[in-house]
N, C-alpha and C positions, 0 to 999 in steps of 0.2 A: 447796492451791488458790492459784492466783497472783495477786496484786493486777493489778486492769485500768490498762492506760495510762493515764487519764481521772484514777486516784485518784492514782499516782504523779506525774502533773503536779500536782496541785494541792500534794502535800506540796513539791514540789521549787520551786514559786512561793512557796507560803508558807516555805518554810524559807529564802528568798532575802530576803527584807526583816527586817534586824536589829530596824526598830523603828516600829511602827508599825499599820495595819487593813489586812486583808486581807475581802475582799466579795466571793461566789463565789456563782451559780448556775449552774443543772444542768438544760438540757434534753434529754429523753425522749421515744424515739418507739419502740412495739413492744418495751417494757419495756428498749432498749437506749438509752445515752447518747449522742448526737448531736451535742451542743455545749456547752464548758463557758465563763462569762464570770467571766472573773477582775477585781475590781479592787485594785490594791494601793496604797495611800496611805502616803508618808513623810515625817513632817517633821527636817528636819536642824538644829540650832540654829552659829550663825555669830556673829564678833564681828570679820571681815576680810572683806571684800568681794571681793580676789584670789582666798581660796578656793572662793568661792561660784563663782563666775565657772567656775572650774575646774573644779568640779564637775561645774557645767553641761553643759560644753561634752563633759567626759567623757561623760554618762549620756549624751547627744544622740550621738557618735559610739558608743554602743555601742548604741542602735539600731537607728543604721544600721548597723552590721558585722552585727549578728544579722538585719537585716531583719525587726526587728520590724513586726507588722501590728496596728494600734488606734489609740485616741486615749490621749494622753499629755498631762496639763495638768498645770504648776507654776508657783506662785504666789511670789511670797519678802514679805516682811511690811518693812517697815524703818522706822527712827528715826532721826530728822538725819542721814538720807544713807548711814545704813551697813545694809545686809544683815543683820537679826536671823533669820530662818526663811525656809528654802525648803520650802516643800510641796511633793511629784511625786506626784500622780495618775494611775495607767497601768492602762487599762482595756486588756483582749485575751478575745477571742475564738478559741477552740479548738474545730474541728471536727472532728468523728472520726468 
C-alpha cells in the first residue's frame, strides 16, 4: 500500500524544522483529504544581531524563491538593544 501525498507532506514539513512545534489539521470530505493546515513554529536563540538579520532576510527570500502561499509571522524578543530570540511562525495551507 503506498503512503498518500497528504501524509508524505506532512512528515517532509515536520521533518524540516530542527527545533521546535509543529500544529497540523486535516480536512475531510467523502472520507477523502481535501486540505491539510500546517503550522510550524521556531524559535532560534541569538547573542549578535548581524546574524539574526541574516537570517531573516534569508528565510524571507526563500519564500519567495518557493512562492510560498500563507501567513508567516516572526517575532524576536531583545535585551539592551541586542537580538535574544527570533520566533517564525508559518502557517500553510495545502490543497489536494
Amino acid at each position: 500500500m503506498s503512503i498518500p501525498n497528504w501524509l508524505r507532506d506532512i512528515e517532509s514539513y515536520t521533518d524540516g524544522i530542527p527545533y521546535g512545534k509543529v500544529d497540523f489539521s486535516v480536512d475531510r470530505v467523502n472520507r477523502k483529504v481535501v486540505t491539510i493546515t500546517t503550522v510550524g513554529s521556531e524559535t532560534l536563540r541569538y547573542q549578535d544581531n548581524n546574524e539574526c538579520v541574516k537570517d531573516i532576510l534569508s528565510f524571507l527570500t526563500s519564500l519567495i524563491d518557493t512562492e510560498h502561499t500563507g501567513i508567516v509571522d516572526f517575532s524576536v524578543d531583545m535585551k539592551n538593544g541586542t537580538i535574544n530570540l527570533l520566533t517564525i511562525k508559518n502557517t500553510k495551507k495545502t490543497q489536494y
